[in-house]
TIMARKE-306664 format. One record per residue (C-alpha): residue number from 1; residue in three letters; x, y negated, z negated. Coordinates in pm, whole numbers. Example, Ala and Ser with C-alpha at 12.3 -4.5 7.8 and 13.67 -1.06 7.14 Angstrom:
2
<gupa resi="1" resn="ALA" xx="1230" yy="450" zz="-780"/>
<gupa resi="2" resn="SER" xx="1367" yy="106" zz="-714"/>
END
This chain:
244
<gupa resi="1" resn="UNK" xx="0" yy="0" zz="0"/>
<gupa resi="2" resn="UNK" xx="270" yy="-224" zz="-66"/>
<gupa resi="3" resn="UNK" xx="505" yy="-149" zz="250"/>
<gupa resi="4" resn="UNK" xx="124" yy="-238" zz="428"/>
<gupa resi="5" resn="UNK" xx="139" yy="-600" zz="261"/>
<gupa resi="6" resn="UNK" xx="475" yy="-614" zz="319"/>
<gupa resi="7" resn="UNK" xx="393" yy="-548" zz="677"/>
<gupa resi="8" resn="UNK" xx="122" yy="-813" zz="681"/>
<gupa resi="9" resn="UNK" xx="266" yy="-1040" zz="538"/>
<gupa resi="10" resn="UNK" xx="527" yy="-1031" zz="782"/>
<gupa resi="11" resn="UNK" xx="280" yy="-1008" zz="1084"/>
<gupa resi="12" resn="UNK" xx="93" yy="-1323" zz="956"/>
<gupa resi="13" resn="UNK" xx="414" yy="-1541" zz="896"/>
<gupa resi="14" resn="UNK" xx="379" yy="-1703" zz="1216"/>
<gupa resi="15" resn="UNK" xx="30" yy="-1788" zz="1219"/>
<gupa resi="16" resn="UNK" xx="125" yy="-1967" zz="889"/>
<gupa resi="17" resn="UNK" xx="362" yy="-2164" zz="1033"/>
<gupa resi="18" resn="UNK" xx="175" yy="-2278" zz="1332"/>
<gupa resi="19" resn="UNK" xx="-69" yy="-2396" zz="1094"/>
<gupa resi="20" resn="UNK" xx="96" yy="-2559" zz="823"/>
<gupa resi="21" resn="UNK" xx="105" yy="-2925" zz="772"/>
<gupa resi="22" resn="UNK" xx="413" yy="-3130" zz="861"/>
<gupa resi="23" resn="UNK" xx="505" yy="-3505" zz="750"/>
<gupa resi="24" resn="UNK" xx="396" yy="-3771" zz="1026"/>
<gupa resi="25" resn="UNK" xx="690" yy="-3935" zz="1194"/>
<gupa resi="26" resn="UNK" xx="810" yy="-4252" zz="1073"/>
<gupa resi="27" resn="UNK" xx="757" yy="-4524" zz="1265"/>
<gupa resi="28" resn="UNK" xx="1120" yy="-4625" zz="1338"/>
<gupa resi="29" resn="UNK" xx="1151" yy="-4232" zz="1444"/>
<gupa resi="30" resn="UNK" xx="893" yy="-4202" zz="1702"/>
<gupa resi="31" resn="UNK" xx="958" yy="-4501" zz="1865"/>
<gupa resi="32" resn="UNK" xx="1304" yy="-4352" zz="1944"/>
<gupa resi="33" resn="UNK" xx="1158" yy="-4058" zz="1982"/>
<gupa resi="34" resn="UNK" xx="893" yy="-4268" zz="2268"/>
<gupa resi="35" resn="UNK" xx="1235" yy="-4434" zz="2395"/>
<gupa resi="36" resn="UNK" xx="1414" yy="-4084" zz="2434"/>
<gupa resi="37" resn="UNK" xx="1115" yy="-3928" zz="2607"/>
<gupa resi="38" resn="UNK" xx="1104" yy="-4247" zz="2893"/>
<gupa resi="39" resn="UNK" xx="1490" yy="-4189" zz="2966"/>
<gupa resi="40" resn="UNK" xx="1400" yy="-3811" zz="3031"/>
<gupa resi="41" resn="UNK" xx="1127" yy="-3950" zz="3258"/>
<gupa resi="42" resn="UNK" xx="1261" yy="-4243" zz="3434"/>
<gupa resi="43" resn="UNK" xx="1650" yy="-4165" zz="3437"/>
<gupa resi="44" resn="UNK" xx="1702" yy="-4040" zz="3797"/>
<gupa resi="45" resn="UNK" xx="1987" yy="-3842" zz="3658"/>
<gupa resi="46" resn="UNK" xx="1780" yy="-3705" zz="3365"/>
<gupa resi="47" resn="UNK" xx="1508" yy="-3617" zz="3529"/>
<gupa resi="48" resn="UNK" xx="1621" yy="-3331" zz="3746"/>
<gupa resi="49" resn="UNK" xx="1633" yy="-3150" zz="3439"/>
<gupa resi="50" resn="UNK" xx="1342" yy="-3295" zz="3264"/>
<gupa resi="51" resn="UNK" xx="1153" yy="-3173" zz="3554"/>
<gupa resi="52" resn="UNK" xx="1222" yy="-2797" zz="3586"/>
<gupa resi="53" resn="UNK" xx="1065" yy="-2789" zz="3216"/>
<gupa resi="54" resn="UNK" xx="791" yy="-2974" zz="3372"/>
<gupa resi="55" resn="UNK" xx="777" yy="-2685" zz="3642"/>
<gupa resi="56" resn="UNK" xx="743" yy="-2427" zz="3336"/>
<gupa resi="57" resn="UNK" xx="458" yy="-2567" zz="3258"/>
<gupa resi="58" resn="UNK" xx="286" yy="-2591" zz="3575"/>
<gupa resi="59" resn="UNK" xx="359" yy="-2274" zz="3705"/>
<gupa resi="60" resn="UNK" xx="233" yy="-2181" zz="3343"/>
<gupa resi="61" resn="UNK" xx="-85" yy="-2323" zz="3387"/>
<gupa resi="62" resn="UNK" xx="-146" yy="-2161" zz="3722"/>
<gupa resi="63" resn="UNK" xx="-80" yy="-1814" zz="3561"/>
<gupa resi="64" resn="UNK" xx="-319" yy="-1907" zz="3269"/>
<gupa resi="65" resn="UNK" xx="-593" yy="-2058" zz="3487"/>
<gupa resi="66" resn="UNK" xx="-577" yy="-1748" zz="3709"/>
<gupa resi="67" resn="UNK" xx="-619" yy="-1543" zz="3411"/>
<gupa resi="68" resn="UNK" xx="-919" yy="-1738" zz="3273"/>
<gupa resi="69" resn="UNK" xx="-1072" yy="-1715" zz="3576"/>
<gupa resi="70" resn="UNK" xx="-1019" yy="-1311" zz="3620"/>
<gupa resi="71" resn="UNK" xx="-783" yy="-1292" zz="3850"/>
<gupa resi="72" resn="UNK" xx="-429" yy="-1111" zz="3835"/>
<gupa resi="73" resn="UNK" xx="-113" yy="-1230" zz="3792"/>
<gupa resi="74" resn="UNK" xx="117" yy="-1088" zz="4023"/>
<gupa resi="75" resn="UNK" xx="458" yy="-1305" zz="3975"/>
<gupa resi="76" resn="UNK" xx="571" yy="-1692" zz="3912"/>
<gupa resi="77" resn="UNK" xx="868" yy="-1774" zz="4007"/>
<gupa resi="78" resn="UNK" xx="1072" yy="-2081" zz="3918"/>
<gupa resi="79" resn="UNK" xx="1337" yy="-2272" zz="4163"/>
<gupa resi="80" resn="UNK" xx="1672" yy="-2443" zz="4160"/>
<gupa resi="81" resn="UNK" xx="1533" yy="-2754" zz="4308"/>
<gupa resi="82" resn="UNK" xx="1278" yy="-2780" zz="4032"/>
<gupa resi="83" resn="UNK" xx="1014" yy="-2584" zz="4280"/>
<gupa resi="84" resn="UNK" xx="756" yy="-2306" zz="4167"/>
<gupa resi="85" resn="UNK" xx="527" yy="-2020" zz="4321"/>
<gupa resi="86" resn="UNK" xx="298" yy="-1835" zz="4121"/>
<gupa resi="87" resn="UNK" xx="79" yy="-1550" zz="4311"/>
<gupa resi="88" resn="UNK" xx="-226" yy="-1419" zz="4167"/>
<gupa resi="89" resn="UNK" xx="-436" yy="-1149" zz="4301"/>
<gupa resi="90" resn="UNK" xx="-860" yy="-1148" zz="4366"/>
<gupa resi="91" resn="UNK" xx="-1092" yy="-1342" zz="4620"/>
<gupa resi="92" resn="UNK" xx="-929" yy="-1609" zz="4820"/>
<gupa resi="93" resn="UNK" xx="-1193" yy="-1854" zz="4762"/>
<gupa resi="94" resn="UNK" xx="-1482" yy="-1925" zz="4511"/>
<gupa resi="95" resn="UNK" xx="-1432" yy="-2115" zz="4165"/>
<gupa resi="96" resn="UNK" xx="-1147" yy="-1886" zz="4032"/>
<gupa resi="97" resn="UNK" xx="-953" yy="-1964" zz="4291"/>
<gupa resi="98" resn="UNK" xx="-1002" yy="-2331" zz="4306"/>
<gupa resi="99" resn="UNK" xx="-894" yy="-2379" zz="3922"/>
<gupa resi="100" resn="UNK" xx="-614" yy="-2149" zz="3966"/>
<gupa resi="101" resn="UNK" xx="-474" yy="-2397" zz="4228"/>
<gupa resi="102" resn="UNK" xx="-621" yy="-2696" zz="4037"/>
<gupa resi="103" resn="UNK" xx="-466" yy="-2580" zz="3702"/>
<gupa resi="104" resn="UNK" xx="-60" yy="-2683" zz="3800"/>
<gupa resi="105" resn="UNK" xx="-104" yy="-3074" zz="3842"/>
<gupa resi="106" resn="UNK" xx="-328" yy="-3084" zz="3539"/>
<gupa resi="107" resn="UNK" xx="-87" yy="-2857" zz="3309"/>
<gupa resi="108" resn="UNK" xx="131" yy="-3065" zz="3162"/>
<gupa resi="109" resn="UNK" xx="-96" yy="-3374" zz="3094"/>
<gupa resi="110" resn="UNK" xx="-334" yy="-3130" zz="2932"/>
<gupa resi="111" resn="UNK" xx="-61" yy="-3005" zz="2705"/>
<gupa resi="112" resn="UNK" xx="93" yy="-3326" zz="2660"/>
<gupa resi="113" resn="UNK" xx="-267" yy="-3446" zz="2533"/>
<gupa resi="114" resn="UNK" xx="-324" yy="-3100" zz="2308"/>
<gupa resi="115" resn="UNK" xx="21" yy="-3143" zz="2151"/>
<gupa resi="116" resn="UNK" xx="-26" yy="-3536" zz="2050"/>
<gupa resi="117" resn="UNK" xx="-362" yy="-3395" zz="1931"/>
<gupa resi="118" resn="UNK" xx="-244" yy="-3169" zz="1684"/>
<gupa resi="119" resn="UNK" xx="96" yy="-3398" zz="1609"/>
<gupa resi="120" resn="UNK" xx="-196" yy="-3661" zz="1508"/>
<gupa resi="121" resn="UNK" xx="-294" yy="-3394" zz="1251"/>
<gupa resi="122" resn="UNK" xx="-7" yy="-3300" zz="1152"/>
<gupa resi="123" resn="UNK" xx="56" yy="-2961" zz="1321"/>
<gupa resi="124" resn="UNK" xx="361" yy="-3042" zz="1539"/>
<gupa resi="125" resn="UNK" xx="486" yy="-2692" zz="1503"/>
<gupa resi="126" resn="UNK" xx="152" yy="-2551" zz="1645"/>
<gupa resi="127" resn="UNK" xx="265" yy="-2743" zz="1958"/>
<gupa resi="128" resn="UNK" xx="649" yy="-2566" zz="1914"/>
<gupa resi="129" resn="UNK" xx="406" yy="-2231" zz="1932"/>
<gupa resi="130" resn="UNK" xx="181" yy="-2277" zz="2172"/>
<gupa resi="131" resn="UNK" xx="473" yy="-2358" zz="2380"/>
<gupa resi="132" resn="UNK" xx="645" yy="-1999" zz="2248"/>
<gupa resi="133" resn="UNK" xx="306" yy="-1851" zz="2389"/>
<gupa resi="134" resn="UNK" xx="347" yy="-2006" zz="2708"/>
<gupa resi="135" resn="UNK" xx="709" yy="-1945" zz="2730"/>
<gupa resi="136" resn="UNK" xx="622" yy="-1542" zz="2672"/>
<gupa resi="137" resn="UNK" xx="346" yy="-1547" zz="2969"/>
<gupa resi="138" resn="UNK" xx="608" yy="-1676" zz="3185"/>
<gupa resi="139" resn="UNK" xx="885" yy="-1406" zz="3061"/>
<gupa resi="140" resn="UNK" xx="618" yy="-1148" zz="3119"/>
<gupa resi="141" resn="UNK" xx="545" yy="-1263" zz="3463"/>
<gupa resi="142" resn="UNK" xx="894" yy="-1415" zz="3592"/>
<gupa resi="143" resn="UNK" xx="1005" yy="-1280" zz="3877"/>
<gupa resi="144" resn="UNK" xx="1363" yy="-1438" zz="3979"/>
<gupa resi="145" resn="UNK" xx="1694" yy="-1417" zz="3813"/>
<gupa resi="146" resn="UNK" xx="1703" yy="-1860" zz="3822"/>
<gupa resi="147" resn="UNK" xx="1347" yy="-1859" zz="3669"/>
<gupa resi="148" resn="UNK" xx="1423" yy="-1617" zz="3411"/>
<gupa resi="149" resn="UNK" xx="1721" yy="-1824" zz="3323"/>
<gupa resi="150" resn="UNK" xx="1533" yy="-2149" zz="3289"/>
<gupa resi="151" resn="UNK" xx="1227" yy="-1959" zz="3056"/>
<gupa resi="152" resn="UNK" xx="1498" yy="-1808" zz="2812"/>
<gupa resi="153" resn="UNK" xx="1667" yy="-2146" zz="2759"/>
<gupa resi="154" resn="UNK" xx="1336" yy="-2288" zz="2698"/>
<gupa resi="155" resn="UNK" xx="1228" yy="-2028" zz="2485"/>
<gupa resi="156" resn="UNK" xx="1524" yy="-2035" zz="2272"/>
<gupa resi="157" resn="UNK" xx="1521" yy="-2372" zz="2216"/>
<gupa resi="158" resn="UNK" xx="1162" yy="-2351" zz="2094"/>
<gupa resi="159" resn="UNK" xx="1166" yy="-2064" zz="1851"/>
<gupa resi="160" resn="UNK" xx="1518" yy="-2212" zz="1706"/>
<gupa resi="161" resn="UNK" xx="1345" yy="-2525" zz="1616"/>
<gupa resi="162" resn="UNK" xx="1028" yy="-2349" zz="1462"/>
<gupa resi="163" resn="UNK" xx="1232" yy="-2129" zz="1227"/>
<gupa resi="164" resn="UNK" xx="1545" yy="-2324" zz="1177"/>
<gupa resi="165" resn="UNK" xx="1464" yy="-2729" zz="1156"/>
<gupa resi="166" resn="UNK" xx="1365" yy="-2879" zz="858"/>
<gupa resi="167" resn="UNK" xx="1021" yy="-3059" zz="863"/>
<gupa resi="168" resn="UNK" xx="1055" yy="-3371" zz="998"/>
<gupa resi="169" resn="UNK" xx="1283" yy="-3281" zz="1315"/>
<gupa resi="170" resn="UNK" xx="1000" yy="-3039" zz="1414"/>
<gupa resi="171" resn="UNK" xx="777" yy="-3296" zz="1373"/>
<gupa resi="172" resn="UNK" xx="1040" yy="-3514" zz="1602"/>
<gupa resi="173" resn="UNK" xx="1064" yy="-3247" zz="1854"/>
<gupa resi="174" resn="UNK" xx="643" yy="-3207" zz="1832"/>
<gupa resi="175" resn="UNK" xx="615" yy="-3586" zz="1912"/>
<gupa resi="176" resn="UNK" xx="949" yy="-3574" zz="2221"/>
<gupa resi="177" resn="UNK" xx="706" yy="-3292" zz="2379"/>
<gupa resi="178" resn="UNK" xx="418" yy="-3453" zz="2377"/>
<gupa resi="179" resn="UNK" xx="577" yy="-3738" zz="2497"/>
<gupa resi="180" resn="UNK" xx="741" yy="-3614" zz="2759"/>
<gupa resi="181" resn="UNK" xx="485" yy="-3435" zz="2946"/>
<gupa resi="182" resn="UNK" xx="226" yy="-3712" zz="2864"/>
<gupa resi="183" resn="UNK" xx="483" yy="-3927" zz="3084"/>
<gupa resi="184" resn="UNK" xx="596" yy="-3713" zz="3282"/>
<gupa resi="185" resn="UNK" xx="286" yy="-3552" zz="3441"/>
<gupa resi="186" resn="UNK" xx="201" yy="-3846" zz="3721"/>
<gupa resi="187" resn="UNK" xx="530" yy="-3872" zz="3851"/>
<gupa resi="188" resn="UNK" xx="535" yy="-3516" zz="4012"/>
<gupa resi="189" resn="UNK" xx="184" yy="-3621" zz="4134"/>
<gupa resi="190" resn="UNK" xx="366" yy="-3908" zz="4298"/>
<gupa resi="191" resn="UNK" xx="615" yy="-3706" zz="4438"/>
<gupa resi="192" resn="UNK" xx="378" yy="-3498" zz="4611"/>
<gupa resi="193" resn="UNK" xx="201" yy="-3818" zz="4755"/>
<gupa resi="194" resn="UNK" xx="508" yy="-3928" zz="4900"/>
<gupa resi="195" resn="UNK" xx="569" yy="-3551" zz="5051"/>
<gupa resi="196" resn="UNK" xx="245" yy="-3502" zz="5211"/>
<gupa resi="197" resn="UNK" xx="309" yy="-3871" zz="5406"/>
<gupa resi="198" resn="UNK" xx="593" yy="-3724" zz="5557"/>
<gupa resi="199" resn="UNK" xx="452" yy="-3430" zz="5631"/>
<gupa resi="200" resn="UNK" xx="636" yy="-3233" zz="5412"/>
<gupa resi="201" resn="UNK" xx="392" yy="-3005" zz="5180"/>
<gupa resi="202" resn="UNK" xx="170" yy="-2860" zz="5377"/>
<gupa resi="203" resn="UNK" xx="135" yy="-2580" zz="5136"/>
<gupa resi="204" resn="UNK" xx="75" yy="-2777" zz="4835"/>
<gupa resi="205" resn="UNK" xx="-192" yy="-2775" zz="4569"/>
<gupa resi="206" resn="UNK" xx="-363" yy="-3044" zz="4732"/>
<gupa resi="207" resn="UNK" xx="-375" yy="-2888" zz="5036"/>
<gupa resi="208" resn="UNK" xx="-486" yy="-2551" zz="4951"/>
<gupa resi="209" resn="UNK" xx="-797" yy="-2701" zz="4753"/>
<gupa resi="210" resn="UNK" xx="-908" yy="-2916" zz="5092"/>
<gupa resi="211" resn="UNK" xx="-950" yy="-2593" zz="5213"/>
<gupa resi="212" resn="UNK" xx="-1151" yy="-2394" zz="4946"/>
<gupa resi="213" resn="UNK" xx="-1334" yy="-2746" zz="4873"/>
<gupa resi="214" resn="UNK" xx="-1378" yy="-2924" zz="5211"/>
<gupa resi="215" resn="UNK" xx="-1206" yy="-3237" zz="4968"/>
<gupa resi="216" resn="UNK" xx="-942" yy="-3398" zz="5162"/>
<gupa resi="217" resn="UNK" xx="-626" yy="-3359" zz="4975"/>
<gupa resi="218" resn="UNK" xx="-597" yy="-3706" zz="4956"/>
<gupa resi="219" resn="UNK" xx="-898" yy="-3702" zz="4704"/>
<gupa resi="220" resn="UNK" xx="-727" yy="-3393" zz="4488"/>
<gupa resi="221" resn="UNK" xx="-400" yy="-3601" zz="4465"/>
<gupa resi="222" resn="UNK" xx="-571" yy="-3912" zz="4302"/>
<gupa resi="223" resn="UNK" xx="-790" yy="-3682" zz="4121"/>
<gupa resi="224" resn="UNK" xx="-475" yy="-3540" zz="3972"/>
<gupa resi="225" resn="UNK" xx="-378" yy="-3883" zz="3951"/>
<gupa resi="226" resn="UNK" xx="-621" yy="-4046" zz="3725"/>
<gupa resi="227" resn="UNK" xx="-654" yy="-3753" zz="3516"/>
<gupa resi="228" resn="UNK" xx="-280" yy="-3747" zz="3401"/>
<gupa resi="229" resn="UNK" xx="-281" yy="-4146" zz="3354"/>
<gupa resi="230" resn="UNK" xx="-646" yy="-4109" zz="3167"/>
<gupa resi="231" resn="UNK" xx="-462" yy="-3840" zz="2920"/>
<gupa resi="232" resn="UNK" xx="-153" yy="-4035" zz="2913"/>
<gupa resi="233" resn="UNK" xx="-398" yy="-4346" zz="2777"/>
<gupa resi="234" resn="UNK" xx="-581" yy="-4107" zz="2518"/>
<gupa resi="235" resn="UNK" xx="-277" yy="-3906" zz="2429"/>
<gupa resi="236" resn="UNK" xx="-29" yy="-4241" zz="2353"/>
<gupa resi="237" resn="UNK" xx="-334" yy="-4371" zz="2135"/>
<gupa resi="238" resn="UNK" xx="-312" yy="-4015" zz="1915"/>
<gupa resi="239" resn="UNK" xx="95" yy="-4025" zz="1907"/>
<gupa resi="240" resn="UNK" xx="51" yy="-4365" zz="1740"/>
<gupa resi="241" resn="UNK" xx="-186" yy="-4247" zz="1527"/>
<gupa resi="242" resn="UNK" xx="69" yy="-3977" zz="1383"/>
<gupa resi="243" resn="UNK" xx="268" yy="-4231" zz="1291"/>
<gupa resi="244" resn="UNK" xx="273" yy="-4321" zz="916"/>
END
């Protein structure tokens, strides 16, 4: 009976964890923590890197989406030049399909806007796991030796920080994330404006859901658009919140 507790207790020390409370940021901290997050953004020599972890996350959301919508993952894969496939298996068209192709562009704001959600009340480690929980999909899924790289970098950096950082850097590292893909998530949006007026993504997101929609792709791209900046304008107003 005891090795049982012992055993449960164990099991449930994660779930804990993701729950517990952590101290709100300082003010003086997440305003560096706002500055550090705009660098990772803006710098043209930062963001290369910022945006392959922006990739996770959109390639994430496509595998999640798909299997929301009852489809079947059948690989993701994950590019040197910050590029992504994921490939899913069921009908070509119908709703599952179009928020499976929807679900990429819409990823990171969405998590961005969960994670300064639950930083606002004080569960910035629940955003460390959810992002564990992601990060596992993907390892589950990956399917190139580049991608695989990229998810197990991620995914240690995450569960270090859960188990080894005192309080308030997880609750740092809660706020950079949130952050970060709260400011991040239009500019690949923009990116893939300026692609499709050179005629250079004719595969894209956007272009797949003109054709399962009738939608130009035109209207998906500012759809994508004014979704990220609409969470970006809820999300900074919860970040601030956290703040004490």
């Amino acid at each position: 009976m005891d090795g049982a507790a012992a055993v449960a207790g164990v099991a449930a020390a994660p779930w804990h964890r993701a729950v517990a409370v952590q101290p709100a940021p300082r003010p003086a901290v997440l305003a560096l923590v706002v500055l550090l997050a705009a660098a990772l953004v803006l710098s043209p020599r930062l963001w290369p890197v910022t945006r392959h972890v922006v990739t996770v996350v959109h390639e994430g959301a496509h595998g999640v989406a798909a299997l929301l919508s009852g489809r079947r993952l059948a690989g993701i894969r994950l590019h040197s030049d910050t590029s992504g496939l994921t490939v899913s298996v069921g009908r070509r068209t119908g709703p599952g399909m179009v928020l499976t192709a929807a679900a990429g562009y819409l990823g990171p704001a969405l998590l961005g806007l969960l994670a300064a959600w639950l930083l606002s009340r004080g569960h910035a480690v629940g955003t460390l796991w959810l992002l564990t929980a992601l990060l596992g999909l993907l390892l589950a899924q990956i399917r190139n030796w580049f991608g695989l790289w990229v998810v197990l970098v991620c995914a240690a950096v995450v569960v270090g920080a859960t188990w080894w950082l005192p309080a308030a850097a997880q609750t740092a590292l809660g706020a950079l994330v949130a952050c970060v893909l709260l400011l991040a998530a239009p500019r690949p949006v923009l990116e893939l404006h300026a692609a499709r007026r050179r005629g250079r993504a004719p595969g894209s997101d956007a272009d797949l859901l003109a054709r399962l929609t009738g939608l130009p792709g035109v209207i998906w791209v500012a759809v994508f658009l004014l979704a990220n900046m609409a969470a970006l304008a809820v999300g900074a107003r919860w970040v601030l919140d956290a703040a004490v």
